[in-house]
C-alpha positions as protocol buffer text, in pm:
chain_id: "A"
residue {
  index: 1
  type: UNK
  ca { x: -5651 y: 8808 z: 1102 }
}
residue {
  index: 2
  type: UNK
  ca { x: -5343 y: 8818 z: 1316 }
}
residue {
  index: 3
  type: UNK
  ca { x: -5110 y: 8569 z: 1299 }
}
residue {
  index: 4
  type: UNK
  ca { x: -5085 y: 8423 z: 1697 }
}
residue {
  index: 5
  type: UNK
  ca { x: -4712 y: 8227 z: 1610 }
}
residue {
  index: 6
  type: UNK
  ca { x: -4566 y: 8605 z: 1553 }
}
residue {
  index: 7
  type: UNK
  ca { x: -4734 y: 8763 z: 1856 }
}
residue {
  index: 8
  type: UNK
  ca { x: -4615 y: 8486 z: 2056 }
}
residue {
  index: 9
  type: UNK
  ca { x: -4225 y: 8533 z: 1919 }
}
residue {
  index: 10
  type: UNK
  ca { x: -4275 y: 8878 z: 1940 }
}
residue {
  index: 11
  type: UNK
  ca { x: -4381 y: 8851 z: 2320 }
}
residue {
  index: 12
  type: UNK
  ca { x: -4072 y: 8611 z: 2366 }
}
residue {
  index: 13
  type: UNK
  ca { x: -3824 y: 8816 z: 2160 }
}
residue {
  index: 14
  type: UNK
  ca { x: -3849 y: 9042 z: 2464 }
}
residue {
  index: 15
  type: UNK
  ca { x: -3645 y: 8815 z: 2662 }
}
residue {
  index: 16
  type: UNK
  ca { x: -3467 y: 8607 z: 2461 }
}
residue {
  index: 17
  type: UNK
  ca { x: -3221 y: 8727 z: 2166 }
}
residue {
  index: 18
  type: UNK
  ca { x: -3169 y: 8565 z: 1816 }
}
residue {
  index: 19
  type: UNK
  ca { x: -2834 y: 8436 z: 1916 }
}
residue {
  index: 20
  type: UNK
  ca { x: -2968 y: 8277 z: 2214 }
}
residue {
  index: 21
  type: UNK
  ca { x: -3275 y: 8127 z: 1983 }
}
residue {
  index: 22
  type: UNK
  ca { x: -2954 y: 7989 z: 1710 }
}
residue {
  index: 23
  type: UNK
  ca { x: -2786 y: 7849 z: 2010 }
}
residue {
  index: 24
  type: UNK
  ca { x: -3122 y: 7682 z: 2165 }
}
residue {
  index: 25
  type: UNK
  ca { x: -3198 y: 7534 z: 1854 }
}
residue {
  index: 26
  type: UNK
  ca { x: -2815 y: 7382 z: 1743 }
}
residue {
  index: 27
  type: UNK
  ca { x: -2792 y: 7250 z: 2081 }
}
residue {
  index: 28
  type: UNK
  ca { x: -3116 y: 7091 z: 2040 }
}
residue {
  index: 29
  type: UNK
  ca { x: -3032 y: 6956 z: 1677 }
}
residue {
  index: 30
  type: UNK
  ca { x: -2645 y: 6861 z: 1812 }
}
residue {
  index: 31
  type: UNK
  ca { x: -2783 y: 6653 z: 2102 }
}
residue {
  index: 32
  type: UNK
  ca { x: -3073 y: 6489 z: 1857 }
}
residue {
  index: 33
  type: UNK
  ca { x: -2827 y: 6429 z: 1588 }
}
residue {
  index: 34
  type: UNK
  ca { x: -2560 y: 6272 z: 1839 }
}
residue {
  index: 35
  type: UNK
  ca { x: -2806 y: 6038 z: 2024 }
}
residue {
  index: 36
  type: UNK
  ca { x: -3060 y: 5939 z: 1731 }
}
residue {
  index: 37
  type: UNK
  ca { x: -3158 y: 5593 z: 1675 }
}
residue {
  index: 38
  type: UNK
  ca { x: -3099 y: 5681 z: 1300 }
}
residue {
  index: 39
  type: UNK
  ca { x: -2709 y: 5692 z: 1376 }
}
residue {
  index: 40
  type: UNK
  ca { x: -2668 y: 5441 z: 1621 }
}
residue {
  index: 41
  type: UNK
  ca { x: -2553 y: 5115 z: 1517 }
}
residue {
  index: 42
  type: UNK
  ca { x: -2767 y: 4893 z: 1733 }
}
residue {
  index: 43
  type: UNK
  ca { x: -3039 y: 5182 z: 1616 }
}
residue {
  index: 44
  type: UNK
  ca { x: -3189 y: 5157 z: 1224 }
}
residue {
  index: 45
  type: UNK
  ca { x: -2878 y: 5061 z: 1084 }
}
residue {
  index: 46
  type: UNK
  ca { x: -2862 y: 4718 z: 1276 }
}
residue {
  index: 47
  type: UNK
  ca { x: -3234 y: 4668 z: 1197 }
}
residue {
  index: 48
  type: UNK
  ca { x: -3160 y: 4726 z: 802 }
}
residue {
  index: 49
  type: UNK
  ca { x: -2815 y: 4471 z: 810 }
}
residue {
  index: 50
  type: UNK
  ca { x: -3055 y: 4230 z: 964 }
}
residue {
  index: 51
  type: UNK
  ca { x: -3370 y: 4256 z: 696 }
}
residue {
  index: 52
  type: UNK
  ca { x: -3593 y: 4384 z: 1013 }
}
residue {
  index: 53
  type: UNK
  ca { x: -3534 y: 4066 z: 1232 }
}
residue {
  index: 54
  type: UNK
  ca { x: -3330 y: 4211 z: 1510 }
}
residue {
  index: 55
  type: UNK
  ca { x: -3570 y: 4516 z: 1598 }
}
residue {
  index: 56
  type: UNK
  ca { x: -3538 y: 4554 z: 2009 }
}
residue {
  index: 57
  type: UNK
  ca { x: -3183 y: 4732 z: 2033 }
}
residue {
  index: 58
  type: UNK
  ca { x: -3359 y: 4970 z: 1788 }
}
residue {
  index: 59
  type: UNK
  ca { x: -3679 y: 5014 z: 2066 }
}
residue {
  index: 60
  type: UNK
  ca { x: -3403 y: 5061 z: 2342 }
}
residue {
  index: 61
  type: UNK
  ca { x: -3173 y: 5312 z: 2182 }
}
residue {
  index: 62
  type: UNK
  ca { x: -3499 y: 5497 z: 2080 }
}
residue {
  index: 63
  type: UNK
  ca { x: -3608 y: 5495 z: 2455 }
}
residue {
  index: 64
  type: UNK
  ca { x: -3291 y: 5583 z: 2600 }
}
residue {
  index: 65
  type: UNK
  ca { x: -3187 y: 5858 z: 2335 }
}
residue {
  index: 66
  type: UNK
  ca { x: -3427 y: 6089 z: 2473 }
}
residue {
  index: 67
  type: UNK
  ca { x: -3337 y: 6068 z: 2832 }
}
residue {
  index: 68
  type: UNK
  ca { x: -2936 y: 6130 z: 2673 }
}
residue {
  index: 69
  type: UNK
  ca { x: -3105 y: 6418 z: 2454 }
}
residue {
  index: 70
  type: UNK
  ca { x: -3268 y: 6620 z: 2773 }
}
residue {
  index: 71
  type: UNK
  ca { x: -2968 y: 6579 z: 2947 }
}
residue {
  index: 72
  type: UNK
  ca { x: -2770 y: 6746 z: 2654 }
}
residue {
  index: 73
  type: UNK
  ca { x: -3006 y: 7031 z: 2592 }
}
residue {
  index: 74
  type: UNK
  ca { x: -3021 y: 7135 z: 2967 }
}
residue {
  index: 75
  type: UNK
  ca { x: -2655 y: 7080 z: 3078 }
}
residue {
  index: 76
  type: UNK
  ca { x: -2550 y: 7342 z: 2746 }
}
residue {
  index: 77
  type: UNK
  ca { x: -2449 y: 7669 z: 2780 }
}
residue {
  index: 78
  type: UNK
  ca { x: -2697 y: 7891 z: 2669 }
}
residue {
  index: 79
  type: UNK
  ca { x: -2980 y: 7715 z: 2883 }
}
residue {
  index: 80
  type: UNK
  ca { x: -2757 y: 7790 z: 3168 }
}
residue {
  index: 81
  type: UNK
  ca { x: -2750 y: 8123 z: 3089 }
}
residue {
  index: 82
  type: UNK
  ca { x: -3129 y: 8166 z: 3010 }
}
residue {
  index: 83
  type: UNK
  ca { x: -3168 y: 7996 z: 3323 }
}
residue {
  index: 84
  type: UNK
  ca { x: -3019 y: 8253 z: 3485 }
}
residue {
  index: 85
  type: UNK
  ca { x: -3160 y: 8543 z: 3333 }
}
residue {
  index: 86
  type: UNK
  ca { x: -3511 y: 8417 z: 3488 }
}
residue {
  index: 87
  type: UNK
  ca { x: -3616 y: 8222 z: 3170 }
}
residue {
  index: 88
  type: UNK
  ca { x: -3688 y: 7848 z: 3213 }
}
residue {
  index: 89
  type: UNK
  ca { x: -3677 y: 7623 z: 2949 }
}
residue {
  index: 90
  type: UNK
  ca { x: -3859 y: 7314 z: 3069 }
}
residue {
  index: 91
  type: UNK
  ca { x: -3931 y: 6948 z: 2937 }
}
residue {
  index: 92
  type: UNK
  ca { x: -4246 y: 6913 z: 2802 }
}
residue {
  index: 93
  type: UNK
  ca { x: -4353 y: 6538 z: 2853 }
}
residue {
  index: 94
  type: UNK
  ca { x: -4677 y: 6456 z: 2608 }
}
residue {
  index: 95
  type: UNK
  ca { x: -4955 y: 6308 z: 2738 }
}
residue {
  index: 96
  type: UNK
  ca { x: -4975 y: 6077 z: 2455 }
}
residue {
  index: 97
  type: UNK
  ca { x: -4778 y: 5833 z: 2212 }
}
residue {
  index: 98
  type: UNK
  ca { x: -4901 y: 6053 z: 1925 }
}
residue {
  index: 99
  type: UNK
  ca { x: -4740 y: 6395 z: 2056 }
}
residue {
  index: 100
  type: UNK
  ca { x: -4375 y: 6406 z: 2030 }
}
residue {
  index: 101
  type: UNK
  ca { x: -4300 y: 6636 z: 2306 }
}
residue {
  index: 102
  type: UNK
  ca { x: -4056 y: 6950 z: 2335 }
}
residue {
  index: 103
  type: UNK
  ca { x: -3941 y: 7258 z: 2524 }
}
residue {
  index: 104
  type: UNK
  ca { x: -4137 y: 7514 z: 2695 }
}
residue {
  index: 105
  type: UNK
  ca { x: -4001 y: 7833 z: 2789 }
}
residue {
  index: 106
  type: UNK
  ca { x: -4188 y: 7990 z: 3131 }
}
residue {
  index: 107
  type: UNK
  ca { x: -4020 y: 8364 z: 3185 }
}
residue {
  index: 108
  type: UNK
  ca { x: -4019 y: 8479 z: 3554 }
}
């Protein structure tokens, strides 16, 4: 049985290179890593000095960290430049609380 996650890379690979898949994917971790509620200190850390009883900065930084994480992944560099090679990387909003979201990558 063939395995669909390699045919699908394989497809991609056509377009994009390695080093522009190890860029995509430290920008991505760099922007996570700089606006995570784990980090913050009004995010997790606030909410363990306070034995869980201040827990809404926690709900806000979570909320706004992903609006601060988009804006990181699509103002860097190498989505520029895949941008203008023809290949969109896009947000992918979920339709549910369950689903966590991501990137899609449409090439034109």
């Amino acid at each position: 049985m063939a395995n669909p996650s390699k045919e699908i890379l394989s497809h991609v690979g056509q377009y994009i290179t390695p080093d522009e898949w190890y860029e995509l994917s430290q920008a991505v971790n760099a922007a996570t890593n700089r606006h995570s509620y784990w980090t913050h200190p009004c995010g997790v850390p606030l909410l363990v000095r306070t034995l869980g009883i201040c827990f809404c900065p926690l709900i806000y930084v979570a909320k706004k960290g992903n609006e601060k994480i988009r804006a990181d992944v699509f103002a860097s560099p190498v989505v520029q430049a895949l941008n203008k090679k023809g290949v969109k990387v896009k947000d992918w909003n979920p339709r549910t609380k369950f689903s966590a979201g991501g990137l899609t990558i449409e090439v034109q």
